[in-house]
C-alpha positions, 0 to 999 in steps of 0.5 A: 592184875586188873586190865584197867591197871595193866592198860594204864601201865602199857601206856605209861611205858609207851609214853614214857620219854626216851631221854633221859635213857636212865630213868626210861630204863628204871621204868622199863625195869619196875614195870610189870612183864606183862606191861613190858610185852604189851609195849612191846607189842605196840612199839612192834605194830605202830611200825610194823610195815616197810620202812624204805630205808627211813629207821624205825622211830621205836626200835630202840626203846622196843630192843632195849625193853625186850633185853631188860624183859628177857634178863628178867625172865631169865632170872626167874627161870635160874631161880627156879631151875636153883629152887628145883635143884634144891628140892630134888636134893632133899627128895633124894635125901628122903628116898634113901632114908626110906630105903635104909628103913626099909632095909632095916625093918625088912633084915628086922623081919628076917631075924625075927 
């Protein structure tokens, strides 16, 4: 991703109005993750020292973007963690036919 792009994408986000919650969730959620961060990290700077008991004007949209970034990334990781598990399998499927053949052509050498 170009950081031109990226950039315009992190300000969408930032600018993006809260209200509706439904369509400020659907943009959280087709950006990028990068573009997600970013934001993040924006809204986590802008009010970023002691707030004396007045609420932070952000921590809303920041908590509610890191819960949608964090289900993301976590999907991704059991895909992953599902695709590897797949892989293994038929690794290990492999391995023993090796062994048998191995096996096979070693009581082969035997005999013969």
């Amino acid at each position: 991703m170009e950081n031109s792009s990226l950039q315009q994408e992190i300000e969408k986000l930032i600018n993006y109005p809260s209200t509706p919650a439904s369509e400020w969730v659907r943009c959280v959620e087709s950006a990028s993750e990068p573009a997600v961060a970013g934001a993040i990290a924006h809204w986590k700077r802008i009010n970023s020292g002691i707030t004396g008991g007045n609420s932070d004007a952000v921590s809303n949209k920041r908590e509610a973007a890191s819960a949608i970034l964090q289900y993301r990334l976590s999907n991704k990781s059991i895909a992953t963690m599902v695709a590897l598990e797949k892989s293994t399998t038929r690794l290990s499927y492999v391995m023993v036919g090796l062994a048998v053949v191995g096996l096979i052509l070693s009581a082969l050498q035997i005999l013969g």
